[in-house]
N, C-alpha and C positions, 0 to 999 in steps of 0.2 A: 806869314805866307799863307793865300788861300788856298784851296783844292785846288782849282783853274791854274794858277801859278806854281805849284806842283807836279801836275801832270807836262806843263811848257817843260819844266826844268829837267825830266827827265824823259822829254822826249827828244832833248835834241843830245842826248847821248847814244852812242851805238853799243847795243849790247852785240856780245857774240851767241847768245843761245834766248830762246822764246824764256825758256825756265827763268833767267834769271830778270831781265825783261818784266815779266808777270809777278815775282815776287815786288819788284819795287814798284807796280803797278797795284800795287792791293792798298793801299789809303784812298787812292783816287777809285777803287771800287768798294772801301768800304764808306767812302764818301756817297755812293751814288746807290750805297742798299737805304744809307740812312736818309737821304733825300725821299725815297720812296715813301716810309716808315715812318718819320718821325716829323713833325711841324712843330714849329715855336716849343720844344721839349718836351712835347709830348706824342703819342703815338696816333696815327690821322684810323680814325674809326671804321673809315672806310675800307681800309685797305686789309682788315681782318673781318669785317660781316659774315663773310662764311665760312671764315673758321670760328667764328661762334656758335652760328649752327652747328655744325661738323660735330661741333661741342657738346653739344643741349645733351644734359642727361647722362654724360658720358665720367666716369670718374676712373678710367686706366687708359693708358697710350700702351700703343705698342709702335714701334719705331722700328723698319725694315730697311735694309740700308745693305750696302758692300762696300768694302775696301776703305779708302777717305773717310766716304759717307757715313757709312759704320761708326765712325771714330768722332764725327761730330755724332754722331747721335748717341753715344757713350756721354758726352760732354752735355748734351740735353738732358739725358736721363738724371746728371746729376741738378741740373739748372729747373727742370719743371717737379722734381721729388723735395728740391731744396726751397723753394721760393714759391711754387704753387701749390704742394701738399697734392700733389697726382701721382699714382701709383704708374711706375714705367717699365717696360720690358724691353731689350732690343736685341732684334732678333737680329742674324744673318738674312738676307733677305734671301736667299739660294735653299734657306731649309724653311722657311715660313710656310710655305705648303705644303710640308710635308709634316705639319706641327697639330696635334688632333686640338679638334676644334672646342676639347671642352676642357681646354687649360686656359682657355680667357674667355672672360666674363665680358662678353660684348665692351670690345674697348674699341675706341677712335684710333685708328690706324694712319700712322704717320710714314710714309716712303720720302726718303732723300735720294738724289740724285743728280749727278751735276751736268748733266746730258738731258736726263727726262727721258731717256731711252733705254736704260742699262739693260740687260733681257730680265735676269734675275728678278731684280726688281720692279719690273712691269708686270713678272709672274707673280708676284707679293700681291702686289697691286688689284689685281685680278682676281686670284683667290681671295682678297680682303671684301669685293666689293659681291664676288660670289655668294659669300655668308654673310651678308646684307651690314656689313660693317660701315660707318660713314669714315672719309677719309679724306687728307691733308697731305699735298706735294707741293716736296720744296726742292725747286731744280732750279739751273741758270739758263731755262729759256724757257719762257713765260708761253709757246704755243707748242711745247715739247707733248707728246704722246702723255704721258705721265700729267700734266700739266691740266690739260684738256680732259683727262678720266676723269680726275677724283674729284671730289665734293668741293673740295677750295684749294686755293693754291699760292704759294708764295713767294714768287720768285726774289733770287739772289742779287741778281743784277751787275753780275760779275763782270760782266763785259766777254771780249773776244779770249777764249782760254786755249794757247797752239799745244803748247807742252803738254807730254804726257802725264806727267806729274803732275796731281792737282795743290795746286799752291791758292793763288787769289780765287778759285773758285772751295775753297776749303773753310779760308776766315771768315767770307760771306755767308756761308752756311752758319757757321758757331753765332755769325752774327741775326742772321734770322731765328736763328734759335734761341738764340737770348732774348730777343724782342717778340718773339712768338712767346715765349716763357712772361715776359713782363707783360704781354696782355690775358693769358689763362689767370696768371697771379690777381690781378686787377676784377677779372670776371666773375673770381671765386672768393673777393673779398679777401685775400689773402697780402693785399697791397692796396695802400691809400692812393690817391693819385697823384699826390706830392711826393712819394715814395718812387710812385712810375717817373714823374717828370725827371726825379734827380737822378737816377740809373738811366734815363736819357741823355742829360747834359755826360752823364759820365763816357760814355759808350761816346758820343761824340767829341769827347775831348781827348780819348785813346788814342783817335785817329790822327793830330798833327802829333801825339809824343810817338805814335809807329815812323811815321814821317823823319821826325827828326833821329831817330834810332838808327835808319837801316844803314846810313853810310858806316858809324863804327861798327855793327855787326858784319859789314861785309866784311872788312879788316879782318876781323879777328875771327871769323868763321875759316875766311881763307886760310889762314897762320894754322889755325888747329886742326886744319885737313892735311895740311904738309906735318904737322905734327906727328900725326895719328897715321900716318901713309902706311905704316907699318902693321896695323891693326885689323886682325881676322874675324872678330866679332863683337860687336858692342849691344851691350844690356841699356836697356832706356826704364829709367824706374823714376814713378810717380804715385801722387796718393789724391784720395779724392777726383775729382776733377781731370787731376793731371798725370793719372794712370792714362786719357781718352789720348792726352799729348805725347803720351811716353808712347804709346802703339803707334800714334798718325807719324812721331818721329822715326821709330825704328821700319815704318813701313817705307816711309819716304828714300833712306839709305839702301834698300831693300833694290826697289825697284828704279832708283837711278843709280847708285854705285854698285852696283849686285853686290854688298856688304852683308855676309846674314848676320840680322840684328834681330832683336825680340826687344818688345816691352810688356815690364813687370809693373804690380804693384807694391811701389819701396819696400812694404813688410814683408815680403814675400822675396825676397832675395836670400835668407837665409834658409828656405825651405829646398833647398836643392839647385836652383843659380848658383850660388855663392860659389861653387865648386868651379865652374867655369873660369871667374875671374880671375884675371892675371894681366900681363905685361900687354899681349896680346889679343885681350878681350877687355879693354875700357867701360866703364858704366859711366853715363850720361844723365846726370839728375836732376828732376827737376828741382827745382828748393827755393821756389818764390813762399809770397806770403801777403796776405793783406792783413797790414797790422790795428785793424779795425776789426777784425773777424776772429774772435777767440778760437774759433775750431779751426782757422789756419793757422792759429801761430800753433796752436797743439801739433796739427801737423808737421808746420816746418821743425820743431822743437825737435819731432819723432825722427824727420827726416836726418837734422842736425847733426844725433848721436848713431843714427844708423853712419852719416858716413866719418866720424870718428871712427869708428868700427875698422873701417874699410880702406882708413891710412894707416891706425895699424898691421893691416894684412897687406899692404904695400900697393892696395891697386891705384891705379889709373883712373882719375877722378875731372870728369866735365860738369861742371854744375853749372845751372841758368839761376839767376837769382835775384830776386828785386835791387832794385839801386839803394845803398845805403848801408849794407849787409856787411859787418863788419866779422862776422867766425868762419863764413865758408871759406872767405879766401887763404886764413891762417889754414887751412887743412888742404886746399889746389890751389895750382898756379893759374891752372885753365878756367878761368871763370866769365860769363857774360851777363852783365847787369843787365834789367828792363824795369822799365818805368813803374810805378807804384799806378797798383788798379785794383778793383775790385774782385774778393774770389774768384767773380763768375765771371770776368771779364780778362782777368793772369792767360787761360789759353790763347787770346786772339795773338797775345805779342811773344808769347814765349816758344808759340810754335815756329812764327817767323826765322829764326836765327838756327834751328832745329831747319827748315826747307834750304837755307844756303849752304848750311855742313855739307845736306848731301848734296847739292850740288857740287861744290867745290871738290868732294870727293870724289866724287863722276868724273868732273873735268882730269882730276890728276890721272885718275885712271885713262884715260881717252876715250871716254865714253859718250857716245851718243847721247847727252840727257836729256833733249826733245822726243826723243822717238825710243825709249828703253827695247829693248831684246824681247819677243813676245808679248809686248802689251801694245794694246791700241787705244782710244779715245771714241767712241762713239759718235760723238757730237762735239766741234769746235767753235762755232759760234754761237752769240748772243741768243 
């Protein structure tokens, strides 16, 4: 089944809510970031020129960001430090202006934003280009305020986003970031260009296995929100990478089911979390793995015996896990398999199933989940 035949199929179903709507709408917009991005499996030249320049010369990002945003640019920082050898900071985009100007070393200034209007981060923005900084926005609308300032710009191509909750406009960003990552990599010599073509095909071949995912993850998202009805707080713990999943997850619950959640980095649960867990306060983990990538499986290894740990202490265990994964389930009943992918590429699918929990845990509650309680959307369309 192509893109086209995809978007038919799930248009002629009626959703009850935007939220859930735009989650199963995110293959056919991560279809249409990489239509932009990518030609015959490799990346169109054009379409980064002036983030090259932006570039010239430049050896630290800093990345300003809020909320979602934030959290892919958590998820960059480990994608351009891992794979392009660039030194990364990310800030809050709310305190960057107030950050004295001689703790960075004239670095290329990156603002995310899925509006292009956020205030905060137009304030980043602003002060970045104040102190003659060159600078790079990556929003979902290509003539957004943000868009139109900076030095170059990258749009997502999310399409129409209703919901408050940023969902499809979330994996576009991871997904620009990966593909902005596989061209600084590329620029700095740090990748062949066989290297680039084939984390192309990859990143494109993500997209039909999200596709063919989301019908069982709505299942069993629903099931373990009826599950979990009962539950006052849940811990999100990740490592690597997917510490950026374990925050976008617990924020997501946050501000659609009003659930207060936190995420952790896995090691770091015994540092004073630990105390928390109980019956009442389930941990959520992530514990994928690319089994190509030695310092994932070190991690899942770490992950493994942290939540041995954590069935002897009797807790409440959700774990997301790649398909194939034959130990986690011996330690939880609650487990949701996702397709085999590349380190840098485990976020785009593992966050998805993490956007339906909370929704479905919204719904039980009776919650408004297009429009949460105090928050608004700046910008809803394209």
């Amino acid at each position: 089944m192509n893109d086209s035949e995809t978007s038919t199929e799930f248009s002629s179903r009626i959703f009850p809510h935007a939220m859930l709507r735009e989650i199963f709408e995110q293959p056919h917009a991560l279809a249409s970031c990489a239509d932009r991005y990518i030609s015959e499996a490799n990346l169109k030249p054009d379409s980064f020129t002036a983030v090259g320049e932006a570039l010239r010369g430049r050896e630290r990002l800093v990345i300003a960001a809020s909320g979602s945003s934030r959290h892919a640019g958590l998820a960059a920082e480990i994608m351009l430090e891992d794979l392009a050898g660039l030194s990364v900071d990310v800030e809050y985009a709310s305190e960057y202006c107030y950050r004295s100007t001689h703790t960075l070393q004239n670095p290329c200034v990156v603002v995310i934003s899925q509006s292009g209007e956020t205030a905060d981060t137009l304030a980043a923005l602003s002060e970045a280009r104040a102190r003659g900084l060159s600078t790079i926005a990556i929003t979902n609308k290509a003539d957004s305020t943000m868009a139109c300032s900076a030095d170059a710009s990258l749009p997502t191509y999310a399409g129409r986003e209703l919901a408050v909750p940023a969902t499809k406009s979330f994996t576009t960003q991871l997904a620009t970031l990966y593909l902005l990552t596989l061209y600084v990599a590329r620029l700095r010599g740090r990748m062949t260009q066989q290297a680039v073509s084939t984390r192309c095909v990859q990143f494109q071949s993500l997209i039909a296995q999200l596709r063919d995912a989301l019908p069982r993850w709505e299942q069993q998202t629903q099931a373990l929100a009826a599950r979990l009805e009962h539950a006052k707080t849940l811990l999100y713990l990740g490592r690597g990478i997917h510490y950026a999943i374990a925050r976008e997850g617990a924020l997501k619950l946050k501000e659609s089911a009003y659930l207060q959640a936190e995420g952790y980095p896995a090691g770091e649960l015994k540092h004073g979390p630990n105390a928390l867990v109980s019956r009442e306060a389930p941990l959520v983990v992530l514990a994928t793995q690319d089994r190509d990538d030695p310092d994932s499986v070190l991690r899942y290894s770490k992950t493994l015996q942290l939540l041995h740990d954590m069935r002897a202490q009797n807790a409440e265990i959700i774990a997301i896990v790649s398909e194939g994964d034959e130990d986690i389930p011996k330690l939880t009943p609650h487990v949701i398999a996702i397709p085999p992918a590349s380190e840098h590429l485990l976020p785009i699918l593992e966050v998805v199933p993490l956007q339906m929990f909370a929704y479905f845990s919204a719904v039980l509650r009776g919650i408004d989940v297009d429009h949460p309680r105090n928050l608004v959307k700046a910008v809803v369309q394209e």
